[in-house]
C-alpha positions as CSV (number, residue, x, y, z in Angstrom):
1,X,135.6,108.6,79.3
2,X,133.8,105.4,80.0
3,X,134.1,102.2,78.0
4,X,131.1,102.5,75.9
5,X,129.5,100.2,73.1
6,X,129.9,100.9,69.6
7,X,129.7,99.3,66.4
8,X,132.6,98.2,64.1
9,X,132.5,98.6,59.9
10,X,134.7,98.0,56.9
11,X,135.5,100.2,53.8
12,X,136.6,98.5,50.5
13,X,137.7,100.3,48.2
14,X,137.7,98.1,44.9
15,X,140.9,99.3,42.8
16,X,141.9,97.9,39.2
17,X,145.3,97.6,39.0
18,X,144.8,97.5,34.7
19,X,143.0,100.7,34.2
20,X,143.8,102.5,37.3
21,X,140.4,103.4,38.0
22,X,138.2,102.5,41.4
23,X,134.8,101.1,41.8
24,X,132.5,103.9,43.2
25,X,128.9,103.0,44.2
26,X,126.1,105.3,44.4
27,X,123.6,104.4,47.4
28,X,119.8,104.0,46.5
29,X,117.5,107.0,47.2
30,X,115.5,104.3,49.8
31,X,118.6,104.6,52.0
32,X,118.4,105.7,55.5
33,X,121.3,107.1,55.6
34,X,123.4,109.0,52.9
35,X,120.8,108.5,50.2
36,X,122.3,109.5,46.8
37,X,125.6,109.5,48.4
38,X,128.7,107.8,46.7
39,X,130.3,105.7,48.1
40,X,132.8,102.5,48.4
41,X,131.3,98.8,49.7
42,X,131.1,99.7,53.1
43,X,129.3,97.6,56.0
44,X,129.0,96.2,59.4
45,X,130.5,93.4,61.2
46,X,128.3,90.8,62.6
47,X,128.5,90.0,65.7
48,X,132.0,87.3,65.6
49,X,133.5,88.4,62.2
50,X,136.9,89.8,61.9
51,X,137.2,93.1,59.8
52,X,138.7,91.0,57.0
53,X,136.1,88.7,57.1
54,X,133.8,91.7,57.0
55,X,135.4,92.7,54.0
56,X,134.8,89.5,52.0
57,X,131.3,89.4,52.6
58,X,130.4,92.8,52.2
59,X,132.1,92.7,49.0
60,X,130.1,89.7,48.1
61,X,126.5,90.9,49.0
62,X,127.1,94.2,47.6
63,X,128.7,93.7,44.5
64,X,128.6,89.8,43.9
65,X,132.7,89.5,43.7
66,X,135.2,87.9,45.5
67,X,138.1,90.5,46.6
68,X,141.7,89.9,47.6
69,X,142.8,92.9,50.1
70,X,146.2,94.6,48.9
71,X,146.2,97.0,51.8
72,X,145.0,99.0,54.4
73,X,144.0,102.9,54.0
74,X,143.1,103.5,57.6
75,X,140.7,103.6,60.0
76,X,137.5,105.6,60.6
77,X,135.8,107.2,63.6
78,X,132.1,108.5,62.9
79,X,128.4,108.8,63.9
80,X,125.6,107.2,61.4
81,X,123.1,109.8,62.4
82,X,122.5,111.8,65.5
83,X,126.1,111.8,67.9
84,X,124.6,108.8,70.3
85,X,126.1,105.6,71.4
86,X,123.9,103.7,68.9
87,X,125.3,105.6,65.8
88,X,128.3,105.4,66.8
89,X,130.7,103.2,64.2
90,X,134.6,102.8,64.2
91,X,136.1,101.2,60.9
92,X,138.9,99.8,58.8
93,X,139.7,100.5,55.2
94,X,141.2,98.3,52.8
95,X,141.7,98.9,49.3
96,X,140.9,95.8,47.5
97,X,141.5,94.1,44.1
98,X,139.1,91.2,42.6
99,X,140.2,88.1,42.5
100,X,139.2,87.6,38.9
101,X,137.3,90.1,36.7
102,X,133.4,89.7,37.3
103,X,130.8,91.6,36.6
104,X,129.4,94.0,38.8
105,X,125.8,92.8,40.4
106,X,124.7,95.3,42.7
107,X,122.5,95.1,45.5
108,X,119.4,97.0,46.2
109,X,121.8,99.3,48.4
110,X,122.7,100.8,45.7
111,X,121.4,102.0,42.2
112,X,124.3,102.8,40.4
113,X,128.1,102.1,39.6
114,X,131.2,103.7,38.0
115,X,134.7,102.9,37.6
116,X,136.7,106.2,37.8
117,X,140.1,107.5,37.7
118,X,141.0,109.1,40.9
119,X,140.8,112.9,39.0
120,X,137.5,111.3,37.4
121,X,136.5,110.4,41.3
122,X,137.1,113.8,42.4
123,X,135.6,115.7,39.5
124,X,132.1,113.5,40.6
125,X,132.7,113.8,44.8
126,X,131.4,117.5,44.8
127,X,128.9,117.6,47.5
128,X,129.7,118.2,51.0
129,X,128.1,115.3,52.2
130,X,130.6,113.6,54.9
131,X,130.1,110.2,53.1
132,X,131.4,112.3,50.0
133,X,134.0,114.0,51.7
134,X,135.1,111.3,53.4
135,X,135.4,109.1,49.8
136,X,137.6,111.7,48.8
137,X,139.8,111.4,51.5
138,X,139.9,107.4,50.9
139,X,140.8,107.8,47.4
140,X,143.7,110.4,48.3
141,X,145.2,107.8,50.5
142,X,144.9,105.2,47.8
143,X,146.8,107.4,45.6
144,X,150.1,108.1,48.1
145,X,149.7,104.1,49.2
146,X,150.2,102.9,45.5
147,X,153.1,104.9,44.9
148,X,154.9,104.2,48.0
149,X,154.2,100.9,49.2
150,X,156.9,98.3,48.5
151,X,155.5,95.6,46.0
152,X,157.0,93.1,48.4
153,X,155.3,94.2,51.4
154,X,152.2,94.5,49.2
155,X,152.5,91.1,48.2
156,X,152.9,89.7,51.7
157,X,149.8,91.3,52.5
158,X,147.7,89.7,49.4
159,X,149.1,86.3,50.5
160,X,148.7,86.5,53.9
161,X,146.3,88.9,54.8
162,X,146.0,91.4,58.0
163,X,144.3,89.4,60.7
164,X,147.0,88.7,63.3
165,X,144.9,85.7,65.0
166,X,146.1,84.5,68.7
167,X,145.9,81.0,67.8
């Protein structure tokens, strides 16, 4: 297959730590795509951002926090849409704590909020939307990552990040 042009995203899955539960957002009805859907902050990179500088401001414009990345859940492959090279997005996903406790101030991308238990999160992700679907999948990961990720490697990661730069 040809080299093609595509566009990269982040997920950020917002966890707290205290009350095990996750930040789940619901996107606004004016949506283009997966109105009503819930999701976690998710975005594009602009044109010379890293994926974890994606993740920062995402977080930011979305939600209004400041996050500190505690690992990485995978990657994504998807279309936005119609299966063309436009639509087509390849992804990260972090889970993510904030840096301090702050109060959620969404965006007009979304018109609602929860902070759920993962059994809570799966007892609301019913449809079988693929932004659903694939939420579910994110928060199933998060589960097997907490329990078997080393606290030391986990720490190295909040200190230090993921971005391997050349310089």
């Amino acid at each position: 297959m040809d080299v093609g042009r595509f566009l990269a995203g982040i997920g950020a899955l917002i966890w707290d730590q205290e009350s095990d539960r996750y930040l789940l957002l619901r996107r606004s009805m004016e949506k283009d795509f997966a109105a009503g859907a819930w999701e976690c902050v998710t975005g594009r990179l602009d044109q010379g951002e890293g994926f974890e500088q994606a993740v920062h401001r995402e977080v930011k414009e979305e939600i209004g926090a400041e996050v500190v990345p505690l690992f990485i859940l995978g990657t994504t492959h998807f279309y936005r849409g119609e299966t063309i090279p436009d639509n087509e997005l390849v992804g990260v996903i972090y889970c993510c704590r904030m840096r301090s406790w702050t109060q959620v101030l969404m965006s007009d991308e979304h018109d609602q909020y929860r902070w759920v238990t993962a059994e809570q999160a799966f007892k609301l992700l019913r449809s079988n939307h693929p932004t659903e679907i694939w939420l579910r999948k994110v928060i199933k990961r998060a589960e097997l990552m907490k329990k078997n990720l080393p606290p030391d490697l986990s720490n190295v990661f909040a200190k230090q990040g993921f971005e391997l730069d050349l310089m």
